[in-house]
N, C-alpha and C positions, 0 to 999 in steps of 0.2 A: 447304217442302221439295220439292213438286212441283215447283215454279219451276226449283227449281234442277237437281231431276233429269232436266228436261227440257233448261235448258243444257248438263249434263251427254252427255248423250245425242244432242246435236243434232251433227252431221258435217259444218260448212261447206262441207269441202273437195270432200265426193260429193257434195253439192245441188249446186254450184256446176258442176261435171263433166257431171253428168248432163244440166243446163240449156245447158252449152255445147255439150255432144255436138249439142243440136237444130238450133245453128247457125241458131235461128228468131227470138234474138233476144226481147227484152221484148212486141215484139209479134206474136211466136209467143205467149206467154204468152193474151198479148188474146185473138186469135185460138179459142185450146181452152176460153175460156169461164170463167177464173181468175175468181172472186169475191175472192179474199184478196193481197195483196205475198207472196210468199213470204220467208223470213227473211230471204235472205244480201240480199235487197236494202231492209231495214227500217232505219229511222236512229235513233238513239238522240234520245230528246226535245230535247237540249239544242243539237243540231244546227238547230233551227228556230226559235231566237231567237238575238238577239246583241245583248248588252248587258252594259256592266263595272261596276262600283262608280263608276268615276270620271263616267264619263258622267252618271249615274241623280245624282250629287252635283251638276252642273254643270247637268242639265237637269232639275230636278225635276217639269218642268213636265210630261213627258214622260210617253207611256205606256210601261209598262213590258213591252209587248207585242212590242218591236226592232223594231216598222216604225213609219216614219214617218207621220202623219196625212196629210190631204190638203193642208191649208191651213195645212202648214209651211213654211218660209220656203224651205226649202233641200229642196224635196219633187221640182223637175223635174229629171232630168239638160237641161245647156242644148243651145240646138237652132241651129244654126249656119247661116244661107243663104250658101253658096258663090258666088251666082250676084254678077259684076262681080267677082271675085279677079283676074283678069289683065287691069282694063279699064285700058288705057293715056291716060286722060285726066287729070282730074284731078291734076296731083303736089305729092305735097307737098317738104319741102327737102331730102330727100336722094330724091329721081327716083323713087321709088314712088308710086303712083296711093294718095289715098288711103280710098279704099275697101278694097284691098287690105290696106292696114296696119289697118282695123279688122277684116275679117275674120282677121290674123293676132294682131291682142290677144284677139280673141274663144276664139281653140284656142289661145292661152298660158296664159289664165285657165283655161279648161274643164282643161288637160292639167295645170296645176299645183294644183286643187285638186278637181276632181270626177274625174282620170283618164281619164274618158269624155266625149263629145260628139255630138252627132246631127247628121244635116246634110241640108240640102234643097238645091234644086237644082246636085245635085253630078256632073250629069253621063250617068247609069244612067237609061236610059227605062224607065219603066212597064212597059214590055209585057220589056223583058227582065228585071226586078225582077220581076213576078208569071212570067213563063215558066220563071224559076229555081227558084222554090217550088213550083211544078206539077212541075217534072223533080224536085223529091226529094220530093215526097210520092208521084209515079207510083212511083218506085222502090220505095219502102219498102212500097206499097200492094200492090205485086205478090202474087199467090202464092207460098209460099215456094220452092216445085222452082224458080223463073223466076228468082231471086237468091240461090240456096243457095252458087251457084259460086263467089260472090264473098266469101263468108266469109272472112276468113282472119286469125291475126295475125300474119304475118310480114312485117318491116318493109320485106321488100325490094320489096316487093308493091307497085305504087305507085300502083294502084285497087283498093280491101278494104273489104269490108262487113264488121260488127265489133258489138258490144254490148258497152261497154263497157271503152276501151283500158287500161283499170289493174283488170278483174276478177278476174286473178289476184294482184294485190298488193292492192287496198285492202279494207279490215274491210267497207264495205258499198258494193255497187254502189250507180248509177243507172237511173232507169228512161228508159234511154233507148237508142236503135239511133244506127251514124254508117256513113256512108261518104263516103272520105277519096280525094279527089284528091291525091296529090305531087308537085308541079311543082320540087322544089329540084333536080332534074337536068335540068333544062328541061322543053321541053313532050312532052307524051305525044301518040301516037298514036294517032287514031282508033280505031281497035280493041281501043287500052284502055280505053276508056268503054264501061260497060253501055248500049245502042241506046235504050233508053226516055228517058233522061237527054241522051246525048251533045250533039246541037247546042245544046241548051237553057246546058248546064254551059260550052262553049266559046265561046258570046255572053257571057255574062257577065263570063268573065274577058277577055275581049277590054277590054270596060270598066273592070273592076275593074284593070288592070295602068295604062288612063292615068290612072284616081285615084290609083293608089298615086303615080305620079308627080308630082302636085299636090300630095297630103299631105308627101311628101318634102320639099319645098319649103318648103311653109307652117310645118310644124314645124320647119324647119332656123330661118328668119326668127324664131319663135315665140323659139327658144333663143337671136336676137342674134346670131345666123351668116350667113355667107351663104349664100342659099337653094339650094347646090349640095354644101352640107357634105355633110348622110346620105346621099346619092347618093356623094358617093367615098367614105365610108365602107363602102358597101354593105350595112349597115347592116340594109336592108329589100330586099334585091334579090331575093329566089326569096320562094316563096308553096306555104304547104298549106292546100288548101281541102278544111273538115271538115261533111260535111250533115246537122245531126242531126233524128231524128224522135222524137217525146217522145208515144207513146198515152195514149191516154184513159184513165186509170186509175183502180181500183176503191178503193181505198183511198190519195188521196193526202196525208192526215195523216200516212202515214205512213214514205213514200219523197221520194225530190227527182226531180228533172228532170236535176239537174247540181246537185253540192255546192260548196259556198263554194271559190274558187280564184283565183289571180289567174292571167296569160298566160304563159309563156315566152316569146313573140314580140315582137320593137321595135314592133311595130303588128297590131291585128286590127281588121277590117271585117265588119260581123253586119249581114247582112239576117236579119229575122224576120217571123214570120206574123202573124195580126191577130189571132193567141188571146193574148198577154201569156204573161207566168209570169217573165219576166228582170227579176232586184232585183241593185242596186247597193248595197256598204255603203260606208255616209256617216259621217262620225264616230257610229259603232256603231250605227247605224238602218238598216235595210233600206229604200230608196228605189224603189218600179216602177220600170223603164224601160216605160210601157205602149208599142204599137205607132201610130206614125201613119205614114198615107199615104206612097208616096215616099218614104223616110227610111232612112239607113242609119245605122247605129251605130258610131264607130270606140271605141279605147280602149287608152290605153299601156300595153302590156306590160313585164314583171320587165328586159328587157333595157334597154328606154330608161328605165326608173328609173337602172339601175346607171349606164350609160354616161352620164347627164345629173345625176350624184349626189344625187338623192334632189329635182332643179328638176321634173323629170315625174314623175307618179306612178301606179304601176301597182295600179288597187284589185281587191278582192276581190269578185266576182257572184255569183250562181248562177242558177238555173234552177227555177223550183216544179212540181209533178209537177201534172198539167192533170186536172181536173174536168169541163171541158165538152166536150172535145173534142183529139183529135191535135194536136200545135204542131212547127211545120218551121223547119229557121233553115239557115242557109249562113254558118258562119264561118271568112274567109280571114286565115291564120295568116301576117305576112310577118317574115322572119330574115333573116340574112346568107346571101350567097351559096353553092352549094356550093363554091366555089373559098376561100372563106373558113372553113368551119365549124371550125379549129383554128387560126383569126386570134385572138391574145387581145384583147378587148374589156376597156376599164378605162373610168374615169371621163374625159369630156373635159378635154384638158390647160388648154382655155382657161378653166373652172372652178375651178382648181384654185389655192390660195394658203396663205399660211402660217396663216391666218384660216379659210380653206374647206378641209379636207385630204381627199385618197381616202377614200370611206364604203365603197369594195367594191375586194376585189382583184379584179386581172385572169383574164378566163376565156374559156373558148371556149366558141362557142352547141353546141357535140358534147358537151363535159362540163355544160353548164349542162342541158341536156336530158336526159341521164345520169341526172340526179342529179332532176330533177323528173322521172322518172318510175319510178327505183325507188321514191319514196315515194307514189306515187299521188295522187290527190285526196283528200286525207286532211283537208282543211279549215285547211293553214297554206302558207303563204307558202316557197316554196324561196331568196328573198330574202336572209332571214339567216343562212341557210349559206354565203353568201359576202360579209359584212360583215368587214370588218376588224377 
C-alpha cells in the first residue's frame, strides 16, 4: 500500500515544470550533485530488454538477456570503405567502374537488412570529425548563465537548446540535452550559431552536405535507379542537425540515453564519441554499434522505408544512459525540401505491381512529422500509422 500511495501522490506534471523552469537541463541535474534519476525520467524494467516468444523459439540458443553476445554471427553493424566509389577505371558491362558497383551492393545489403551502415573513408577529415565533438561538448559544458539563452521549445527557433524535444508528451524522459541546428529553410546566419560552436558546426556541414550527395546516389543505384532519382525526388534535400549530450549518470540501470525509436528522416548521419552506448535492434537483439576511428554511421529512416516499400529498412536504436563518462553525438537528420514538405511521398511507382502492391499510403514529411511527434518517443514505430 505504500507503493501505491506514493503513486498516488506523485505529480508528474510539477516535477516535470519545475525541472524545466531550470532550463539547466539533465546536466543541470549533474551539476547540483543528484545521487538519484529523478522519476519522470525513470524507465520502466521491460524497456531494457527486447525479446518475443517467437525469437526465444527460433533462437533457443540465445541468451535471454536481448543483447546479442560477442561472437554472434550477426553481432557487427557492417562497415563500408567508400574510398574508389567514383574511380572511373575499371568498367564493368554496363560503363560503371566496378568497384563502384561493389561498394553500391555493399549499402543495398547493409540498407535492406541491417538498416544501418558505417563507413570509412567517406570523405570528413579527422580534424573536422573531432573539431565537431569538441564544438558540442564546449557547448553543453559551458556554465549554464553562458547557454541559458538558447533554451527554448519553439519550433520557429532555428538554433535551441532543449532537454528533451517530446518531455512534455512522453511518460518518461531521457537523460539527455540537444541542440538543434535547422537548415530546412536554408542556411542560417552566423549570428545564429552560439560563438563557442559556430565555425566548428559550419565545417562540418560544409562536408556533410557533399556526402549527402554521394549517398543520394549510391542509394538511388542501391534501389536499380538511376543514380539521379533521390536527388529529383528531393527526397533528402534540406538537413536538421541534432547535438546531443548524454552525462555521466548516477544511476544508469535506471534511465536510457535515447529510448528505442526509429528516424523520421529519408536518411541520418551520426558522428559519435568514443564512449559507445548506441544499440541497434537486430531480429529482437540489441546489437552495439561500438565507436571506431574516423567512422560515420548512416541509417534509413521511416521515410525511405515507406517510399522504397518496405526494399530499405528503417530499424529501431537507442542510446544507453553512460556509466563512465559524458557521450556527444552529432545526428544530421536529412528530408525533403522545404519547397516540398506538403509533396505527398507514396511508394515508388517503379516497385510497384499486381504481385508487390502500395504497403503505405501517401503522405507528406509535415504530417508524417505531425504525427511522430505527438506520440513522442514512446518506444513504437510511427510506421504503421500509415500502412494500408
Amino acid at each position: 500500500m505504500e507503493v501505491l500511495g506514493e503513486s498516488l501522490c506523485y505529480d508528474r506534471a510539477r516535477e516535470v515544470k519545475l525541472f524545466e523552469e531550470t532550463r539547466a537541463g539533465v546536466k543541470g541535474l549533474v551539476d547540483s550533485g543528484v545521487t538519484k534519476v529523478p522519476r519522470f525520467l525513470i524507465h520502466p524494467p521491460e524497456s531494457f530488454k527486447e525479446s518475443s516468444p517467437v525469437a526465444e523459439e527460433e533462437e533457443e540458443d540465445d541468451d535471454d538477456d536481448g543483447v546479442l553476445d560477442d561472437d554472434d554471427e550477426f553481432d557487427q553493424v557492417p562497415v563500408i570503405d567508400l574510398d574508389g566509389y567514383d574511380d572511373d577505371e575499371e568498367k564493368d558491362g554496363v560503363g560503371r567502374s566496378t568497384r563502384r558497383a561493389e561498394v553500391v551492393r555493399k549499402i543495398r545489403e547493409a540498407a535492406e537488412s541491417w538498416g544501418f551502415f558505417q563507413m570509412v573513408n567517406h570523405g570528413v577529415p579527422d580534424a573536422v570529425l573531432n573539431g565537431m565533438l569538441e564544438g558540442i561538448r564546449e557547448f553543453h559544458e559551458q556554465p549554464n548563465e553562458s547557454k541559458i539563452a538558447w533554451y527554448s521549445r519553439d519550433p520557429k527557433k532555428r538554433v535551441r537548446f532543449y532537454c528533451n524535444g517530446d518531455l512534455l508528451v512522453s511518460r518518461t524522459a531521457n537523460w539527455r540535452d540537444s541542440i538543434i541546428f535547422d537548415f530546412q529553410d536554408g542556411p542560417l546566419e552566423k549570428e545564429a550559431f552560439p560563438s563557442v560552436c559556430r565555425e566548428r558546426v559550419e565545417e562540418y556541414m560544409k562536408h556533410v552536405l557533399k556526402l549527402r550527395q554521394v549517398l543520394s546516389e549510391l542509394l538511388s543505384e542501391a534501389l536499380g535507379l538511376s543514380k539521379d532519382y533521390l536527388g529529383r525526388t528531393e527526397c533528402m534535400k534540406s538537413e536538421t542537425l541534432v547535438c546531443h549530450y548524454y552525462p555521466l549518470c548516477p544511476e544508469p540501470d535506471l534511465t536510457q540515453g535515447t529510448t528505442k525509436h526509429s528516424d523520421p528522416s529519408s536518411l541520418t548521419l551520426l558522428l559519435q564519441d568514443h564512449m559507445g552506448g548506441l544499440q541497434v535492434l537486430r531480429r529482437n537483439r540489441w546489437v552495439d554499434v561500438p565507436p571506431l576511428p574516423s567512422v560515420l554511421v548512416a541509417n534509413v529512416g521511416d521515410l525511405m522505408q515507406l517510399i522504397t516499400n518496405d526494399k530499405f529498412k528503417s530499424v529501431e536504436h537507442r542510446v544507453l544512459a553512460g556509466k563512465h563518462g559524458a557521450r556527444v553525438s552529432a545526428a544530421c537528420f536529412f528530408y525533403p525540401s522545404a519547397t516540398h514538405r506538403h509533396k505527398p511521398y507514396g511508394p515508388i511507382k517503379e516497385f510497384l505491381s499486381e504481385e508487390e502492391p502500395p504497403k503505405y499510403r501517401e503522405t507528406n514529411i509535415s504530417d508524417y512529422l505531425a504525427y511522430y511527434r505527438s506520440k513522442g518517443l514512446d518506444g513504437n514505430s510511427a510506421l504503421p500509422y500509415f500502412r494500408i
